[in-house]
Predicted model as a PDB file, atoms N, CA, C, CB and O in Angstrom, pLDDT in the B-factor column:
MODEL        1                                                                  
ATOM      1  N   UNK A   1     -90.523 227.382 204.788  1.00 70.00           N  
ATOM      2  CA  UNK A   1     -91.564 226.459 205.151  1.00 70.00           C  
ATOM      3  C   UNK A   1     -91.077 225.016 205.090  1.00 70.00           C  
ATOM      4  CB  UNK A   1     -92.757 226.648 204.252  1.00 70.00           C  
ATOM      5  O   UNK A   1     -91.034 224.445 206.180  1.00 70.00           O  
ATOM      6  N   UNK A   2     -90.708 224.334 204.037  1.00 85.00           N  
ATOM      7  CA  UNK A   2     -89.778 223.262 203.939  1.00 85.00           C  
ATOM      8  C   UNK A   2     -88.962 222.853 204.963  1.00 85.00           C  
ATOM      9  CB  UNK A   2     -89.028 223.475 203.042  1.00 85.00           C  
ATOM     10  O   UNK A   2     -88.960 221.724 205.453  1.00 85.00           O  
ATOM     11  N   UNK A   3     -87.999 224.135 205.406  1.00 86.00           N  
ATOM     12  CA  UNK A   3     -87.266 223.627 206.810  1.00 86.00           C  
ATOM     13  C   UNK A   3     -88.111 223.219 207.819  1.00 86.00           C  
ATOM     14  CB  UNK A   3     -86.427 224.682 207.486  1.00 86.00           C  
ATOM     15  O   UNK A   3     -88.104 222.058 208.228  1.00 86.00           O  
ATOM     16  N   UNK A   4     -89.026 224.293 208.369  1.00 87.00           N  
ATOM     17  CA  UNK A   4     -89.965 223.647 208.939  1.00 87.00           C  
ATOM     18  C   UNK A   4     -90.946 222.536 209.313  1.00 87.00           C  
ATOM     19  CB  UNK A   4     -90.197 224.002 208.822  1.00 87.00           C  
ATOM     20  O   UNK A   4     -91.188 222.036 210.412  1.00 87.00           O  
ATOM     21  N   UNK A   5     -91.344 222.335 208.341  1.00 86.00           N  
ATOM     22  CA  UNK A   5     -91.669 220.748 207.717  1.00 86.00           C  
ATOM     23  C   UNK A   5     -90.694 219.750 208.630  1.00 86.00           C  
ATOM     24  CB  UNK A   5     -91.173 220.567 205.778  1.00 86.00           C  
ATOM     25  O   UNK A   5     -91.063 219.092 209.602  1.00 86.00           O  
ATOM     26  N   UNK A   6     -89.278 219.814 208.032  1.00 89.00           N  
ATOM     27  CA  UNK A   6     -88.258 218.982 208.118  1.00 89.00           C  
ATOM     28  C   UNK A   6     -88.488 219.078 209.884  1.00 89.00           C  
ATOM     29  CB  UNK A   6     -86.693 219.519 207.266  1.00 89.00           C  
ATOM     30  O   UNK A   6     -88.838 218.185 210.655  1.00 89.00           O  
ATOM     31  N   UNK A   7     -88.170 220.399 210.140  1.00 89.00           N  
ATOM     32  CA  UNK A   7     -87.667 220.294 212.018  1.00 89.00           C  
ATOM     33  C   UNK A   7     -88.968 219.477 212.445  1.00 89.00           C  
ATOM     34  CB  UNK A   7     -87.544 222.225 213.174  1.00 89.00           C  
ATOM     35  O   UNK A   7     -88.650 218.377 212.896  1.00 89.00           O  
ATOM     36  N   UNK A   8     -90.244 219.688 212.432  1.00 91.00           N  
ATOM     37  CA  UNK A   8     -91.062 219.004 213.039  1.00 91.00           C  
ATOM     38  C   UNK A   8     -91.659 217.967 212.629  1.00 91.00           C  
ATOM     39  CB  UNK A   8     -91.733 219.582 213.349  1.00 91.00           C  
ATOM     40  O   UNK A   8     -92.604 217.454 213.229  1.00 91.00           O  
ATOM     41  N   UNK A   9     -91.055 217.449 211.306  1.00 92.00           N  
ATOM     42  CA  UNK A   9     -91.129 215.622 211.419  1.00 92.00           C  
ATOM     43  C   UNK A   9     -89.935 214.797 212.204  1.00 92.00           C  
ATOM     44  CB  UNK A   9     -91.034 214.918 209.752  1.00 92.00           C  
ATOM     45  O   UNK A   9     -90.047 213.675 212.697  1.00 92.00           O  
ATOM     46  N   UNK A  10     -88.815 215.600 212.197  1.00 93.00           N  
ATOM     47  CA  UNK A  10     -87.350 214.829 212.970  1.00 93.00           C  
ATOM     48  C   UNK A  10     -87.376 215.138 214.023  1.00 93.00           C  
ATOM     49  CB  UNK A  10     -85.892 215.135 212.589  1.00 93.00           C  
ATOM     50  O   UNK A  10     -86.575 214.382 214.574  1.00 93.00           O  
ATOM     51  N   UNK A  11     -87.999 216.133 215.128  1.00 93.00           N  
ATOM     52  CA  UNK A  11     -88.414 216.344 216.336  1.00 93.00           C  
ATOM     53  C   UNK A  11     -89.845 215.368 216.784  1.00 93.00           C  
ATOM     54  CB  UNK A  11     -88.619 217.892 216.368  1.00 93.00           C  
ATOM     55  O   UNK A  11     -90.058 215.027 217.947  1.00 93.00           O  
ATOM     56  N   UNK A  12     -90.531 215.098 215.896  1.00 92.00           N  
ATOM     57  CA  UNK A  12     -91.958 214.361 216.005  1.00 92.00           C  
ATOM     58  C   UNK A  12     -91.593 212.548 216.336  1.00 92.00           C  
ATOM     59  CB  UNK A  12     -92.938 214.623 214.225  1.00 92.00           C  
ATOM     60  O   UNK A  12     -91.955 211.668 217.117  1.00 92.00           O  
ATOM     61  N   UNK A  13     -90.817 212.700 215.379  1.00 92.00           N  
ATOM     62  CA  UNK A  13     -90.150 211.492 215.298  1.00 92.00           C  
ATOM     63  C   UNK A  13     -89.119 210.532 215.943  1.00 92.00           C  
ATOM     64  CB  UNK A  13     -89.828 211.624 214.551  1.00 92.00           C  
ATOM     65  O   UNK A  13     -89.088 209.302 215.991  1.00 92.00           O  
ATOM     66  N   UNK A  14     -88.172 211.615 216.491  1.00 93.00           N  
ATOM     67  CA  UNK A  14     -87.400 211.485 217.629  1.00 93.00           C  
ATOM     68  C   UNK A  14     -88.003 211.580 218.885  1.00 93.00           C  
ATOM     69  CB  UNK A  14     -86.478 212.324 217.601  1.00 93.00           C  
ATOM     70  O   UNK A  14     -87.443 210.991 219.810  1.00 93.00           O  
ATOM     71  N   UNK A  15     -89.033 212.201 219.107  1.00 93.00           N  
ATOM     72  CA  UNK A  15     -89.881 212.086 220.477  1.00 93.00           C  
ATOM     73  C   UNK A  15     -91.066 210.778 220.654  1.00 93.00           C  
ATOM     74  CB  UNK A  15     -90.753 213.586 220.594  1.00 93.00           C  
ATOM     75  O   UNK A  15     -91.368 210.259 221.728  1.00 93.00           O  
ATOM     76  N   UNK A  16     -91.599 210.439 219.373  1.00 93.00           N  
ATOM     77  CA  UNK A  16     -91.994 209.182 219.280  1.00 93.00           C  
ATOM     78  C   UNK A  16     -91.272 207.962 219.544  1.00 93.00           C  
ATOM     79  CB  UNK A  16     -92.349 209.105 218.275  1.00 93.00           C  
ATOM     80  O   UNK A  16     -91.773 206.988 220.105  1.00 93.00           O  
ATOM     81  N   UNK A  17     -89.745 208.055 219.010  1.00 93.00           N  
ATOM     82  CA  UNK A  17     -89.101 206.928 219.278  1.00 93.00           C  
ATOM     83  C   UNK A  17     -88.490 206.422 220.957  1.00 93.00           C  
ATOM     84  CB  UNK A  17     -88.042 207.095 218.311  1.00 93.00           C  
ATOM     85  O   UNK A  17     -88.132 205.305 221.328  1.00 93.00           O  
ATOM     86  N   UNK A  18     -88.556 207.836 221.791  1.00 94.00           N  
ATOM     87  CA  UNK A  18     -87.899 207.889 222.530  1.00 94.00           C  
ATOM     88  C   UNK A  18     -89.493 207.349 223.680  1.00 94.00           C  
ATOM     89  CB  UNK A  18     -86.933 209.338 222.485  1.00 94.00           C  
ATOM     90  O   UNK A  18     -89.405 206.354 224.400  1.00 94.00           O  
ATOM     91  N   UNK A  19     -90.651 208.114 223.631  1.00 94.00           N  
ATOM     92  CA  UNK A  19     -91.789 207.378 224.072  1.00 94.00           C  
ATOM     93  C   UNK A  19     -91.746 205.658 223.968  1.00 94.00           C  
ATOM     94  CB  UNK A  19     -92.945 207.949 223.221  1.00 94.00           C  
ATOM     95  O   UNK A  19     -91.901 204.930 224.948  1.00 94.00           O  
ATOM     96  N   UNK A  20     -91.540 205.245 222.782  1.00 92.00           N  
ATOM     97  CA  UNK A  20     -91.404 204.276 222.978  1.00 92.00           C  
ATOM     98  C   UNK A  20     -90.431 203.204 223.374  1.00 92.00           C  
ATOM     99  CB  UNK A  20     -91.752 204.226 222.412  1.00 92.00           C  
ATOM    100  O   UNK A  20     -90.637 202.008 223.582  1.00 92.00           O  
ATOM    101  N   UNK A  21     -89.302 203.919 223.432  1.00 92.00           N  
ATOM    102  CA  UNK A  21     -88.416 203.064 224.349  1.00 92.00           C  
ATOM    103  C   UNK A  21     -89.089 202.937 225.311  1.00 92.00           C  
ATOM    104  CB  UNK A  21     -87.138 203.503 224.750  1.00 92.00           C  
ATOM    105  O   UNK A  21     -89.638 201.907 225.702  1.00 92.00           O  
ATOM    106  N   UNK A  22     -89.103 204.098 225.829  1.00 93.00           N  
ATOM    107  CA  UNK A  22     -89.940 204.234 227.807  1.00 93.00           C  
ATOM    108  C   UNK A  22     -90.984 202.987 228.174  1.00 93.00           C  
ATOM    109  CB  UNK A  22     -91.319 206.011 228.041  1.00 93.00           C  
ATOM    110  O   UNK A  22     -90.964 201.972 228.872  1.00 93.00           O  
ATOM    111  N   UNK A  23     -91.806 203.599 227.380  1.00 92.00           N  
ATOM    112  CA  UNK A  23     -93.219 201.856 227.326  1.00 92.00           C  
ATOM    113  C   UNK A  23     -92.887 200.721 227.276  1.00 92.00           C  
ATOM    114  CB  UNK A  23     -94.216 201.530 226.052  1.00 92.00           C  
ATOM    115  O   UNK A  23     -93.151 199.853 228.108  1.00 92.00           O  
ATOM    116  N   UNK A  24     -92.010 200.559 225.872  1.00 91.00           N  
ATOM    117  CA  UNK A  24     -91.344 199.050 225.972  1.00 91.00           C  
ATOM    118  C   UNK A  24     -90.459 198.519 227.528  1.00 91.00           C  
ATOM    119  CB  UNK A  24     -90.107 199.032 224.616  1.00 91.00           C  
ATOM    120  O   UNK A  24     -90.413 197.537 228.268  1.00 91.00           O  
ATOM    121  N   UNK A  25     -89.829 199.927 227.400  1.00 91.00           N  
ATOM    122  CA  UNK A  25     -89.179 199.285 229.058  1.00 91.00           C  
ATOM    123  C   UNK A  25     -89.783 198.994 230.107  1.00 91.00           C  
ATOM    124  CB  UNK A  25     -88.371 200.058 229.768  1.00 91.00           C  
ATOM    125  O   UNK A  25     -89.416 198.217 230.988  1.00 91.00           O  
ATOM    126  N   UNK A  26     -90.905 199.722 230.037  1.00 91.00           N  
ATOM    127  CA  UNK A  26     -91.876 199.905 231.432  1.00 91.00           C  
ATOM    128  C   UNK A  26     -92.687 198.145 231.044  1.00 91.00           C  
ATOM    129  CB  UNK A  26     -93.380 201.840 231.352  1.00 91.00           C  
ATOM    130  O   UNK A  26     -93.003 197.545 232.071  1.00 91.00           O  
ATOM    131  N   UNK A  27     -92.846 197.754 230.348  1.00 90.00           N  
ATOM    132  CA  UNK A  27     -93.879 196.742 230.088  1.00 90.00           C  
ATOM    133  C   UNK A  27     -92.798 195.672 229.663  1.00 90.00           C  
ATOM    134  CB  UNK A  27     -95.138 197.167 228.888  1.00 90.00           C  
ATOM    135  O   UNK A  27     -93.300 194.574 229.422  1.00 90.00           O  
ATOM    136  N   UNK A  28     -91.415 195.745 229.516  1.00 93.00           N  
ATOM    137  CA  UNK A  28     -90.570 194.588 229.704  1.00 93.00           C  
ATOM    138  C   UNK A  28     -90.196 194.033 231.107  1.00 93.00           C  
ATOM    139  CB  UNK A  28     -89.407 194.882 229.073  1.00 93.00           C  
ATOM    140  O   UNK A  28     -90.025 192.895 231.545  1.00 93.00           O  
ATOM    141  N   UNK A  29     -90.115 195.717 231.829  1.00 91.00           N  
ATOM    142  CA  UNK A  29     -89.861 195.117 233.597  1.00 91.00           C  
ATOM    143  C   UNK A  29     -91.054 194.501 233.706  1.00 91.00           C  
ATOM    144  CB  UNK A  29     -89.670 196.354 235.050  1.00 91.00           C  
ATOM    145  O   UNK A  29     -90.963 193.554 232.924  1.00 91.00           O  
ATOM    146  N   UNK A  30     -91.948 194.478 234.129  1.00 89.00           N  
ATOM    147  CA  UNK A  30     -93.328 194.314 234.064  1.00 89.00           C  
ATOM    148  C   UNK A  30     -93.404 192.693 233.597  1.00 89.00           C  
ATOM    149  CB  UNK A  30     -94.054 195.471 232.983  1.00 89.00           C  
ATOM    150  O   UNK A  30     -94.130 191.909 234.209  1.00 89.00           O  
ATOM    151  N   UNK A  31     -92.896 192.435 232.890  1.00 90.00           N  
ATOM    152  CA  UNK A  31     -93.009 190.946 232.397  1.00 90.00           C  
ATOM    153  C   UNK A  31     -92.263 190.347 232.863  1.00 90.00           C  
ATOM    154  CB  UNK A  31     -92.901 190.608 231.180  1.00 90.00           C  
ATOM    155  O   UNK A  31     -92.668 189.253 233.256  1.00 90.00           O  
ATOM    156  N   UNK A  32     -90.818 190.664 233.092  1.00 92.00           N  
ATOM    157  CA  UNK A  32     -89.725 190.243 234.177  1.00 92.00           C  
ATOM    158  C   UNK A  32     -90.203 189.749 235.556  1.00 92.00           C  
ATOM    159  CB  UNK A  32     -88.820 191.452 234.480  1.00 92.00           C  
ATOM    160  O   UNK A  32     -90.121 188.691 236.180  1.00 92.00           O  
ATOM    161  N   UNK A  33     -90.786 191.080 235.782  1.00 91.00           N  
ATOM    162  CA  UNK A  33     -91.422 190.748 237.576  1.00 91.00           C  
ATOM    163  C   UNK A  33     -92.365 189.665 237.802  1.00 91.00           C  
ATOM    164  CB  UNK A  33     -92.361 192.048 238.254  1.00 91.00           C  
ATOM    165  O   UNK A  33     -92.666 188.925 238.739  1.00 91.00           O  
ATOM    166  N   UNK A  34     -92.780 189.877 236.390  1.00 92.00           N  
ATOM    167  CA  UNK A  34     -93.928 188.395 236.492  1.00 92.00           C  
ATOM    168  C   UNK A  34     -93.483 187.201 236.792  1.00 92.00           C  
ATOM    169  CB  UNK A  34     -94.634 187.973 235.205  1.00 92.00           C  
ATOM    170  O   UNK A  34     -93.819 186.418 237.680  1.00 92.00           O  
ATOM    171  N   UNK A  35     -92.113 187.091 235.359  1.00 93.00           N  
ATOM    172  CA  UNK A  35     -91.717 185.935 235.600  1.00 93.00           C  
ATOM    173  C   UNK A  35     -90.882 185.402 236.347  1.00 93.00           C  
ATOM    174  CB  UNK A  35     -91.515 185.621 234.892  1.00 93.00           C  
ATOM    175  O   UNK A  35     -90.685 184.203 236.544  1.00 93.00           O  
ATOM    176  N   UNK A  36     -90.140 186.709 236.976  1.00 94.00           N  
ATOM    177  CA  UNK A  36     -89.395 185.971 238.152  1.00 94.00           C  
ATOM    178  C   UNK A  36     -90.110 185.241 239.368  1.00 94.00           C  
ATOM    179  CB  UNK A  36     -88.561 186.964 238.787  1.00 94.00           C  
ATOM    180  O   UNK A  36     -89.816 184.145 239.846  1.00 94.00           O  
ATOM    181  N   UNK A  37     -91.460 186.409 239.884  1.00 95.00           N  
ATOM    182  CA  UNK A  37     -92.512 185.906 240.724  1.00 95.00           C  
ATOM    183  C   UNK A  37     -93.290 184.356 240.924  1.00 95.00           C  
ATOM    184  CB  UNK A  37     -93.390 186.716 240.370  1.00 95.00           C  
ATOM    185  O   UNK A  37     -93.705 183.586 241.789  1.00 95.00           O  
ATOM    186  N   UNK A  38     -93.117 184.566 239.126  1.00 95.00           N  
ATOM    187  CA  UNK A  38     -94.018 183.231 239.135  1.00 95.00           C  
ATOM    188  C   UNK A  38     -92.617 181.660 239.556  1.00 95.00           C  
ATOM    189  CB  UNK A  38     -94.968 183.095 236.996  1.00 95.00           C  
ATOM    190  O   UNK A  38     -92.842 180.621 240.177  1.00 95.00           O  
ATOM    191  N   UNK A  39     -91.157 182.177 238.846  1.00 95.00           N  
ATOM    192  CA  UNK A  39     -90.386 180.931 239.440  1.00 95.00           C  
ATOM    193  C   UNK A  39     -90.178 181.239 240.535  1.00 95.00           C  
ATOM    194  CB  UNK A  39     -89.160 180.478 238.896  1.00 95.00           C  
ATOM    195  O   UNK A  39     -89.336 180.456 240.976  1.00 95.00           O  
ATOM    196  N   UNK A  40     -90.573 182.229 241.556  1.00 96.00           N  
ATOM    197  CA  UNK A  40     -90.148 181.432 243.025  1.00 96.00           C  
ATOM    198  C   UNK A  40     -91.414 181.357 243.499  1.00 96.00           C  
ATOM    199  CB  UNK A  40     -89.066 182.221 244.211  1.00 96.00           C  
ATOM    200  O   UNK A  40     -91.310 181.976 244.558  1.00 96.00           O  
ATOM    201  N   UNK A  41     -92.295 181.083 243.432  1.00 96.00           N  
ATOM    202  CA  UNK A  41     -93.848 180.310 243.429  1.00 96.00           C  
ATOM    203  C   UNK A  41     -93.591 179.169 243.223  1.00 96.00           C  
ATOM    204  CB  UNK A  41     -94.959 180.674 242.390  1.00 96.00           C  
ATOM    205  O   UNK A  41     -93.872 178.470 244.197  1.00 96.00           O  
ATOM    206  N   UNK A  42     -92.996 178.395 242.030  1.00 96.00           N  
ATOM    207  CA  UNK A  42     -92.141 177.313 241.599  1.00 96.00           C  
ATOM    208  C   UNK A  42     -91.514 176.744 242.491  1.00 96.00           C  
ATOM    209  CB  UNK A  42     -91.288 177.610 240.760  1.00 96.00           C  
ATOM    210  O   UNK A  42     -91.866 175.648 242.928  1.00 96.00           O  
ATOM    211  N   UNK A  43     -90.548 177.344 242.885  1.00 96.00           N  
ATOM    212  CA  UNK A  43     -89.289 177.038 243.852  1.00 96.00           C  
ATOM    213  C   UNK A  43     -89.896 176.626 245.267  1.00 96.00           C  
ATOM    214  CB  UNK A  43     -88.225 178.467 244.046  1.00 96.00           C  
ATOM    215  O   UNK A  43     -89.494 175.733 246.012  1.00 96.00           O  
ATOM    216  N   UNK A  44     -91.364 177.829 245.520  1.00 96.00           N  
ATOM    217  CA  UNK A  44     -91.736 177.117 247.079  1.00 96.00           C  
ATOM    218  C   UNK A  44     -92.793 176.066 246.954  1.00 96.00           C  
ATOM    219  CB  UNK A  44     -92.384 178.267 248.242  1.00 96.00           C  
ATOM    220  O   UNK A  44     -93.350 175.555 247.925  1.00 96.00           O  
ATOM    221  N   UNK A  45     -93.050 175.755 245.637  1.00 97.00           N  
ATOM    222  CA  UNK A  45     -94.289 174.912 245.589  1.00 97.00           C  
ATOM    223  C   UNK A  45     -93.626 173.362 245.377  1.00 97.00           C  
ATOM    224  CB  UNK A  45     -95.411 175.442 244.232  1.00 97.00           C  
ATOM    225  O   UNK A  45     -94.333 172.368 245.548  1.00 97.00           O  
ATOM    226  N   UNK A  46     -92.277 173.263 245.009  1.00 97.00           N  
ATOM    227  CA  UNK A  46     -91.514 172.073 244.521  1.00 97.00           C  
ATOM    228  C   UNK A  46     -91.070 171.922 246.319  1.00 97.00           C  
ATOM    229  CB  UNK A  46     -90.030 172.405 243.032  1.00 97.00           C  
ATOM    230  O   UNK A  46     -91.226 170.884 246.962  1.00 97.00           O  
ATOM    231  N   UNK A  47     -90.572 173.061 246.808  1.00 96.00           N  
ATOM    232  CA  UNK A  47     -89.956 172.424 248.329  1.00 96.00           C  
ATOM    233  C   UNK A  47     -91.041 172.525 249.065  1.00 96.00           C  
ATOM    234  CB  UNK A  47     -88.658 173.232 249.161  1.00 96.00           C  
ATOM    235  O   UNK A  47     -90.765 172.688 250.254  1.00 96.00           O  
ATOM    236  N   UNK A  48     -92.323 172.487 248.796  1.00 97.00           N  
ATOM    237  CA  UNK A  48     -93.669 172.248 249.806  1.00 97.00           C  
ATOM    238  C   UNK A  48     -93.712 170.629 249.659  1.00 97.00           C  
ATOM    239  CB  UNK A  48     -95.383 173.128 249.195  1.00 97.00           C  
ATOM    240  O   UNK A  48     -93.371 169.874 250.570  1.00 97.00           O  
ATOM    241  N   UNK A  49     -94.182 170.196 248.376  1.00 97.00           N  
ATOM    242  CA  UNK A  49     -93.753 168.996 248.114  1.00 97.00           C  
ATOM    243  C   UNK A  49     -93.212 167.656 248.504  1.00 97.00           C  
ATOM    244  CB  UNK A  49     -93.325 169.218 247.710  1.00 97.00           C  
ATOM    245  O   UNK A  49     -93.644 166.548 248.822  1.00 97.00           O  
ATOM    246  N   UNK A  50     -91.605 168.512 248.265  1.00 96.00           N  
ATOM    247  CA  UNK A  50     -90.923 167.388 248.886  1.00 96.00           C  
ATOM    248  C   UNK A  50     -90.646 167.555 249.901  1.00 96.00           C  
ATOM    249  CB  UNK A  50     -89.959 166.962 248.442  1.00 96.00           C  
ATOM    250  O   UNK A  50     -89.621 166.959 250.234  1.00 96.00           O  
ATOM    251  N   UNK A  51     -91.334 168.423 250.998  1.00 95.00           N  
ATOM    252  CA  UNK A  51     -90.860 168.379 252.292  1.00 95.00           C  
ATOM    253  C   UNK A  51     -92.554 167.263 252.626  1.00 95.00           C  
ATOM    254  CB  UNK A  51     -90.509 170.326 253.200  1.00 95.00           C  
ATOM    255  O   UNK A  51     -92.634 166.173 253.191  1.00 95.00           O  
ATOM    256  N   UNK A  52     -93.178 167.745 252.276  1.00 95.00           N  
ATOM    257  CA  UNK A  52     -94.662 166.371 251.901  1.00 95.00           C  
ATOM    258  C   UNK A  52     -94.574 164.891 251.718  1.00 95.00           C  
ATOM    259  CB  UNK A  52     -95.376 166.567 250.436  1.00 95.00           C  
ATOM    260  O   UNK A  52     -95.224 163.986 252.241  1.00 95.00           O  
ATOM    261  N   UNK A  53     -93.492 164.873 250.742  1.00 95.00           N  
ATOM    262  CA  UNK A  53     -93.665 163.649 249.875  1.00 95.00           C  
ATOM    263  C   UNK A  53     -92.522 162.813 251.059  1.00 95.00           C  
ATOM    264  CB  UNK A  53     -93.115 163.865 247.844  1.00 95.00           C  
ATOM    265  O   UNK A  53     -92.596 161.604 251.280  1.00 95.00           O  
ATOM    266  N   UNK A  54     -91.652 163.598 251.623  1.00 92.00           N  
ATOM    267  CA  UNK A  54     -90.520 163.230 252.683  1.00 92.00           C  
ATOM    268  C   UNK A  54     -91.521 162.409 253.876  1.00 92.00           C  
ATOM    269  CB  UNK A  54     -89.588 164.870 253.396  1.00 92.00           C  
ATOM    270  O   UNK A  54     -91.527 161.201 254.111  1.00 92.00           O  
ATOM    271  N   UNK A  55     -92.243 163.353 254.448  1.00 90.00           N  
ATOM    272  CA  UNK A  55     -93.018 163.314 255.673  1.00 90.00           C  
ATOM    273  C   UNK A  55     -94.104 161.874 255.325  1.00 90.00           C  
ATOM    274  CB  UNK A  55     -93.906 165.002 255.931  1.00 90.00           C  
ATOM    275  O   UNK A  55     -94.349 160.915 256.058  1.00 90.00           O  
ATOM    276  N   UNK A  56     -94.587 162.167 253.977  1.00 91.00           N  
ATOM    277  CA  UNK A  56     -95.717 160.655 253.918  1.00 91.00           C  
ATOM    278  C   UNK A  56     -95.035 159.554 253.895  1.00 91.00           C  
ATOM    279  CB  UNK A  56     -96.710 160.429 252.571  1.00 91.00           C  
ATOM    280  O   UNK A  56     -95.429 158.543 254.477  1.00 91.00           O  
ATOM    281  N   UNK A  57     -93.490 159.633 252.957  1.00 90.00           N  
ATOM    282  CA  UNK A  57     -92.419 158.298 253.177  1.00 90.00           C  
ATOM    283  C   UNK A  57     -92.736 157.794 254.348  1.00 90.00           C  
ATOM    284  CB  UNK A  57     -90.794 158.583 253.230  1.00 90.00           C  
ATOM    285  O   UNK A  57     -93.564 156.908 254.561  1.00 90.00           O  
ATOM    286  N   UNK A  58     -91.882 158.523 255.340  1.00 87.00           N  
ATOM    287  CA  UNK A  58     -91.432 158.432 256.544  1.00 87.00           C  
ATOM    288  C   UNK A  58     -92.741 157.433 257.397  1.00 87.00           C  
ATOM    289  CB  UNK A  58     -91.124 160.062 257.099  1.00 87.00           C  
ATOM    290  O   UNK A  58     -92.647 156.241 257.687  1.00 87.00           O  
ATOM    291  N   UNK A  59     -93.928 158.357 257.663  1.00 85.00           N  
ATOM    292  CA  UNK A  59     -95.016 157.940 257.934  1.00 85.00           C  
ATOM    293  C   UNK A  59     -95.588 156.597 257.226  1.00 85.00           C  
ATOM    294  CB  UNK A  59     -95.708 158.968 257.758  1.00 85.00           C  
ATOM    295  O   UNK A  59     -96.014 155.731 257.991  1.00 85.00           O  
ATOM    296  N   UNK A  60     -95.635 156.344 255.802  1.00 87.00           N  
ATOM    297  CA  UNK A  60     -96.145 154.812 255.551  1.00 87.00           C  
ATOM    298  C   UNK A  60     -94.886 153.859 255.614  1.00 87.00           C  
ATOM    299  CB  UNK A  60     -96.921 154.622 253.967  1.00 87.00           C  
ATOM    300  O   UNK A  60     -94.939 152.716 255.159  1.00 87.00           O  
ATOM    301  N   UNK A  61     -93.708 154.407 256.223  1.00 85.00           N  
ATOM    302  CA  UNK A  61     -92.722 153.035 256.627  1.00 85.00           C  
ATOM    303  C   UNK A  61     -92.887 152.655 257.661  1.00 85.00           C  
ATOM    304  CB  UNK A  61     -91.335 153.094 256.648  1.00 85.00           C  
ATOM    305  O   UNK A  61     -93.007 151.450 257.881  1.00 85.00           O  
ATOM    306  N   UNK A  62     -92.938 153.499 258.530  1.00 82.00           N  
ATOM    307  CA  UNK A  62     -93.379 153.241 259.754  1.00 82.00           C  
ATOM    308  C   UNK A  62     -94.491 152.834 260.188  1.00 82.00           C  
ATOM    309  CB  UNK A  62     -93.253 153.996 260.278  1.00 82.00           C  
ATOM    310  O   UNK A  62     -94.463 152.368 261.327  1.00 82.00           O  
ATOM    311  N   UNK A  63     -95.777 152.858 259.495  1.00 82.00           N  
ATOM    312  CA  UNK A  63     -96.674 152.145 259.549  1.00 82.00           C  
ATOM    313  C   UNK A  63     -96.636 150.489 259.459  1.00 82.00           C  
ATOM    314  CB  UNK A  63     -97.294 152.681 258.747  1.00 82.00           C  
ATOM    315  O   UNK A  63     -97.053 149.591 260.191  1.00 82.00           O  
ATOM    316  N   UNK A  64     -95.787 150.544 257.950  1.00 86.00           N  
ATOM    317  CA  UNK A  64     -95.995 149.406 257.312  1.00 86.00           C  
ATOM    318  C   UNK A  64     -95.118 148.325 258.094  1.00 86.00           C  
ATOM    319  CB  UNK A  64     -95.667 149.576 255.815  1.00 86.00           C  
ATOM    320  O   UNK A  64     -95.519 147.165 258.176  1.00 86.00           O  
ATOM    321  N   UNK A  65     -93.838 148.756 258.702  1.00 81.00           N  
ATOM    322  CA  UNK A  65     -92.783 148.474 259.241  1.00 81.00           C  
ATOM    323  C   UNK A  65     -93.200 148.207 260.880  1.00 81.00           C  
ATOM    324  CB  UNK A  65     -91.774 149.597 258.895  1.00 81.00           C  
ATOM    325  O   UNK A  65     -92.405 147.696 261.669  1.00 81.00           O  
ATOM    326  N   UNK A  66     -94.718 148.682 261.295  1.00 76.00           N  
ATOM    327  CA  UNK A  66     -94.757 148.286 262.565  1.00 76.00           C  
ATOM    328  C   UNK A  66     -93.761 148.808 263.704  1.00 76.00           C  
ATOM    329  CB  UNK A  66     -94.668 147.016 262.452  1.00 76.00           C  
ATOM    330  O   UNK A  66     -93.541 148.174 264.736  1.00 76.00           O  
ATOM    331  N   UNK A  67     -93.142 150.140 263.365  1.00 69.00           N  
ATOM    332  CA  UNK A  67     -91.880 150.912 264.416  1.00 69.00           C  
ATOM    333  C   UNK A  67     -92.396 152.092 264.535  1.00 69.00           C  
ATOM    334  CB  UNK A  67     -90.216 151.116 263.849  1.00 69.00           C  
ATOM    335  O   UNK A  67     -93.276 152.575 263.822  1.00 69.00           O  
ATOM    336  N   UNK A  68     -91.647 152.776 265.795  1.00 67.00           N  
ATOM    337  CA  UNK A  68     -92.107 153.877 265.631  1.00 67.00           C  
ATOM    338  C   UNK A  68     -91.756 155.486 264.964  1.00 67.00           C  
ATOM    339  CB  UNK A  68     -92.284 153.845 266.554  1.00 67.00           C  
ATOM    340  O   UNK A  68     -90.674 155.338 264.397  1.00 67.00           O  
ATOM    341  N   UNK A  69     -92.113 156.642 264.829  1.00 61.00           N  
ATOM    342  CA  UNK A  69     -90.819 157.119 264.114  1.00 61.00           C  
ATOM    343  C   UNK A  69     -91.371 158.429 264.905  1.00 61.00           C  
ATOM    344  CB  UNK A  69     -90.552 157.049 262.140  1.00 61.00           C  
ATOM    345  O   UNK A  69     -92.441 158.698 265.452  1.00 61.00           O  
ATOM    346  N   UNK A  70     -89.883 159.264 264.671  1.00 66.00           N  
ATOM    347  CA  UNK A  70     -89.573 160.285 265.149  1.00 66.00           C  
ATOM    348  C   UNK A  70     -90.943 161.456 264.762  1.00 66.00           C  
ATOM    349  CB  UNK A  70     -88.098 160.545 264.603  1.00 66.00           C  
ATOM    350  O   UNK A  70     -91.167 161.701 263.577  1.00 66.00           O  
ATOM    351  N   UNK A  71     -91.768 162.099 265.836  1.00 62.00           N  
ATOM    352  CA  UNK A  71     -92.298 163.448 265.206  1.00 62.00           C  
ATOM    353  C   UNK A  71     -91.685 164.475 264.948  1.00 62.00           C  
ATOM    354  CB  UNK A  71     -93.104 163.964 265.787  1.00 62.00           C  
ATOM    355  O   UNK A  71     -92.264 165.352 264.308  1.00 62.00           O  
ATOM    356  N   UNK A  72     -90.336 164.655 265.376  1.00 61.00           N  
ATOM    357  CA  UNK A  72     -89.490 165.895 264.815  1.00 61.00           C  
ATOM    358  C   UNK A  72     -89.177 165.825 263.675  1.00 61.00           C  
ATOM    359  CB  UNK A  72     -88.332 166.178 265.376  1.00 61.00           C  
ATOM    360  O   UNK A  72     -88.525 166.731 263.156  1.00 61.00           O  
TER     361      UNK A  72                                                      
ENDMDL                                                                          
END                                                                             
């Protein structure tokens, strides 16, 4: 009975540990994907920006400057 005992706490136990690798991994990718997602959200929201902040330059020099400027 004792052996018994033994096999199915070190089988109980080893299958618990191994469950939880799985989860942890599953819910580490999972956080990864997030955060990679969220920096190239980043990446297109910084070059929305300055392709913005380029275009209003351009536009109040040319205003201010009385010339005309390129629409391309």
């Amino acid at each position: 009975m004792a052996l018994l005992d033994i096999a199915v706490t070190t089988l109980g136990g080893a299958l618990s540990a191994t469950v939880g690798v799985f989860v942890g991994g599953m819910l580490t990718r999972r956080a990864q994907d997030r955060h990679w997602l969220r920096d190239r959200q980043l990446v297109a929201y910084q070059d929305l920006l300055r392709e913005y902040a380029t275009f209003s330059m351009i536009l109040r020099r040319a205003h201010l400057g009385r010339t005309a400027w390129d629409y391309d």
